[in-house]
N, C-alpha and C positions, 0 to 999 in steps of 0.2 A: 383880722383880714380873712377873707372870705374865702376858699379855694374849692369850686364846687364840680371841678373834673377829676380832682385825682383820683378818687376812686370807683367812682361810678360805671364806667367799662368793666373793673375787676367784677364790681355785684354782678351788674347785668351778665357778664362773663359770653361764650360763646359756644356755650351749648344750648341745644333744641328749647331746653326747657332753661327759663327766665324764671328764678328763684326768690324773688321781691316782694314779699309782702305789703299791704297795702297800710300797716301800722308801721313801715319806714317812716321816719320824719319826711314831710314835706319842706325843702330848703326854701327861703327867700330869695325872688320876693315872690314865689308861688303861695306863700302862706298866708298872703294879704288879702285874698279876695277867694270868696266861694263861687264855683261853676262844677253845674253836675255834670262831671266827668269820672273816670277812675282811672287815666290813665297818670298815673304816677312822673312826675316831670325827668326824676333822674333817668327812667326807661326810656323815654321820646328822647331826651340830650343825649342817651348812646346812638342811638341810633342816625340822628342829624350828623354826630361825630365819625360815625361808620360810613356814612353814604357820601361824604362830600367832604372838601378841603377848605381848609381857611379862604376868606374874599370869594368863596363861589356862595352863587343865588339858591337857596333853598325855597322850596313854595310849599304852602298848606292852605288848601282849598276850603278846609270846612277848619281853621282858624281856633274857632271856640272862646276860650278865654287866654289865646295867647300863651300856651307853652311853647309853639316851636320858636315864635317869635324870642320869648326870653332865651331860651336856649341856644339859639343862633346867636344872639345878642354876646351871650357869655360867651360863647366860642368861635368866636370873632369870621361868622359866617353874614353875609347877609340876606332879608327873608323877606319875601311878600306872602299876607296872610288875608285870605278873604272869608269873609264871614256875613251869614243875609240880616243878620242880626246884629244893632249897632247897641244895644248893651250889652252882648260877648266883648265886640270890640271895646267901650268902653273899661272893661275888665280887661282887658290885654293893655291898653293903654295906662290905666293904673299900675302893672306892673312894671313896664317898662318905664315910665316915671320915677319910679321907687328906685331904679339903679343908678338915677344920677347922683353923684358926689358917694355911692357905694364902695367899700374897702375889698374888691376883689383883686385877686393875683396880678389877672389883667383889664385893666379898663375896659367895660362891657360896652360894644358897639350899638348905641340906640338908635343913633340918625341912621344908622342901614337897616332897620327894620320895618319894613312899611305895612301900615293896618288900611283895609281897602273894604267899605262898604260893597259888596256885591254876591252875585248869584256865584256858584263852583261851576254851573251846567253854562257857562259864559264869561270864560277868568277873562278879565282885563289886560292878558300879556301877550307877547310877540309870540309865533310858533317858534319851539326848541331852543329858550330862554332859560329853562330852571338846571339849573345843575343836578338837583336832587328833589323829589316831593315826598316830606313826611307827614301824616294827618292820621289822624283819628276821625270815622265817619259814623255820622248819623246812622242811628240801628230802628228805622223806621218812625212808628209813636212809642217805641218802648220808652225813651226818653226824651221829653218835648222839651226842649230850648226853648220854643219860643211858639208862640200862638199866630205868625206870621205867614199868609197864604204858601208862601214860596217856600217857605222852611220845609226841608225833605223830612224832618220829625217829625212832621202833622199827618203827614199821610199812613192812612189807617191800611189803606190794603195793600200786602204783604208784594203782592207783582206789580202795583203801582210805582213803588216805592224803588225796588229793584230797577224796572224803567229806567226812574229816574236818575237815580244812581249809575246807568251804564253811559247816559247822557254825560255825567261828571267826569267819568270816567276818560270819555272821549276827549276831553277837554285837559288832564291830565297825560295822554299820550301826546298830544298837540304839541306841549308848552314842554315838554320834555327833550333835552336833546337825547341824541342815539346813542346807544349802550351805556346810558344812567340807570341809576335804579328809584324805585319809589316803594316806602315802608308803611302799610298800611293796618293800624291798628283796628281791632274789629272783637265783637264776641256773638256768639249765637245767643240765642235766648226762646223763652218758652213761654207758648200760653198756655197759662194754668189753668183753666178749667176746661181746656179738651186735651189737656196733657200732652200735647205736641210741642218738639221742640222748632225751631228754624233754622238750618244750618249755614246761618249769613255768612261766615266765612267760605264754606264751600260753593256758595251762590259768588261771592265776591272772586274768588278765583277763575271761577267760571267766566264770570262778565270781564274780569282782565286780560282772559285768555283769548276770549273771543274778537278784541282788540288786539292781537298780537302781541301783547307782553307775554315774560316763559315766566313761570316763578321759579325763582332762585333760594328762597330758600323760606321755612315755615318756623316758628317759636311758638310753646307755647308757655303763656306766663300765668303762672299758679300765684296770684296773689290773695288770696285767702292761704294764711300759716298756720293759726293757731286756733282754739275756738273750739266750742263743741258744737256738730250739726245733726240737726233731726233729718229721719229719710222727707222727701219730699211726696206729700200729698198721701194717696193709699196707697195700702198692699195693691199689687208687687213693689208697691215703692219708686221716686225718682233719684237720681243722685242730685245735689246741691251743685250750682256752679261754682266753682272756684278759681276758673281761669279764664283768657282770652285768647286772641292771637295775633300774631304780627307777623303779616307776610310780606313778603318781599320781591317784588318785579324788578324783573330786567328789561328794559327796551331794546331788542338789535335791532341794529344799523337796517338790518335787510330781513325779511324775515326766513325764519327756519324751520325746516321738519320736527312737527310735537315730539317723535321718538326720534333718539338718534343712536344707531348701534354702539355698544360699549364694545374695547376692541377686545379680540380672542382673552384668553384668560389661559396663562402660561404659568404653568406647575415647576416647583424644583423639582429635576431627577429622582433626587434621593426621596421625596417625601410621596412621589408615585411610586415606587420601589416598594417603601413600607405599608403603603395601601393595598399594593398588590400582593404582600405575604398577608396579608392580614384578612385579605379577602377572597384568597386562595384564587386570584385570577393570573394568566400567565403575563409574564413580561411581555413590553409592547417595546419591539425595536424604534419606535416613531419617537421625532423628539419633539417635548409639548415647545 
C-alpha cells in the first residue's frame, strides 16, 4: 500500500530553506513519464497540502505534465490544470490513469481532476473560483516545452516574455478568491556567454506585486546535495546554481499599504537596567 503524505511535509519541513535534493526518489505514478521539469513532485504536494483543504479547487495554470493534478488527486483536493500544449497534457493524463485500481491509503480522487487544453493569459474559469493556485512557470526559452506559437517558452526576448507572464498573472489574480494564497515555483537563470544572470524570481515578485498580491513568504530549495562542481566559466569565476524558489502570494480582500509599521518594541526592565551598566549610560525613569 502506497502512503505518499506521511512524510513529505516533515522533508519539505518549514523553514526558508527547502533541503530535497533532486536524487530523492521520484514516487508513482510521477515515475511513469518524462517532462523537463525539476520540480520534484513531493515539494509541489507540500505545498497544495499547505495552501488549501480537502474538496477545495486548486488551479495550475502552466499544468506541465500534471504534478499538481496527481497531487491534488492523492490529497483528496480537487484541480483544474491548463496547459497550451496537449502532449504535456497527455502526460498528465497518463499519470492520472496509472491511479486507477492503485493501493494507496486513501483512494486517489481522478474524476476531480480536470486536464484543459488552453492559453494561462485566458484561463477558462469563473472570477474567484480557485481556492488555491500552485504552478511552476515557464523561465522563458531556457526551457522549450514546446515549439508552439503561444507557448511562453519560445519567446526568446527576456521583456517579451515578462509581458507576457504578467498577462498570466492577471488572470491568476481573477480566478483567485480573496485572501488565498498562490505558490509559485521559479528559478533565475543565466546566459552564458555574456555572463549575466536574470533574476526571474525578483522580476516575478515584481510583476505580482504590481497586481496587488503582498508576498507572504519566499523558500529557497537547494536541490543539488551532493556532487562535485567546477567554478562556472572564467576567473573571477561564477557559482553553479543549485537552487530555485518558491514564493508565495497572498490576495487581500482590499488592498494594503506595501509597508506596514511594526508596533513599538518593548524591552524587559531588567534587561535595560543591564544594558545600562554595561554602557555606563544613566537610568531612564521612562517605562519601555
Amino acid at each position: 500500500m502506497f502512503d505518499t503524505q506521511a512524510t513529505e511535509s516533515t522533508k519539505v519541513g518549514y523553514k526558508s530553506v527547502i533541503d530535497l535534493g533532486r536524487e530523492a526518489s521520484v514516487p508513482f505514478p510521477h515515475n511513469l513519464a518524462e517532462y523537463p521539469t525539476k520540480i520534484l513532485p513531493q515539494v509541489m504536494g507540500a505545498f497544495v497540502e499547505r495552501l488549501s483543504e480537502p474538496n477545495e479547487l486548486v488551479v495550475d495554470p502552466f499544468a506541465g505534465g500534471g504534478t499538481v493534478a496527481v497531487e491534488c488527486a492523492l490529497r483528496g483536493r480537487r484541480s483544474i490544470n491548463i496547459d497550451i500544449n496537449p502532449q504535456a497534457l497527455a502526460v498528465a493524463q497518463k499519470k492520472l490513469k496509472a491511479l486507477v485500481g492503485s493501493l494507496f491509503a486513501e483512494p486517489p480522487r481522478i474524476a476531480d481532476q480536470l486536464l484543459i487544453l488552453g492559453d494561462a493569459r485566458a484561463l477558462p474559469l469563473a472570477s474567484e473560483t480557485a481556492d488555491a493556485v500552485v504552478t511552476d512557470i515557464p523561465y522563458a526559452d531556457m526551457i522549450r516545452y514546446s515549439s508552439l506559437p503561444n507557448d511562453l517558452s519560445t519567446i526568446e526576448d527576456y521583456d517579451t516574455f515578462l509581458m507576457e507572464l504578467g498577462h498570466a498573472f492577471e488572470e491568476v489574480k481573477r480566478i483567485l478568491k480573496p485572501n488565498r494564497y498562490v505558490a509559485i515555483f521559479v528559478a533565475d537563470y543565466r546566459i552564458a556567454r555574456s555572463r549575466l544572470i536574470l533574476p526571474l524570481h525578483a522580476d516575478v515578485i515584481g510583476l505580482m506585486q504590481e497586481r496587488g498580491f503582498e508576498l507572504f513568504d519566499l523558500y529557497v530549495w537547494r536541490y543539488y546535495r551532493s556532487g562535485g562542481f567546477r567554478p562556472f566559466g572564467a576567473k573571477p569565476y561564477q557559482a553553479m546554481n543549485v537552487h530555485s524558489y518558491v514564493l508565495v502570494f497572498f490576495k487581500p480582500a482590499t488592498p494594503r499599504e506595501r509597508l506596514i509599521k511594526n508596533r513599538p518594541v518593548r524591552y524587559r526592565p531588567k534587561l535595560v537596567e543591564k544594558l545600562q551598566k554595561v554602557n555606563g549610560t544613566p537610568s531612564i525613569s521612562r517605562r519601555f
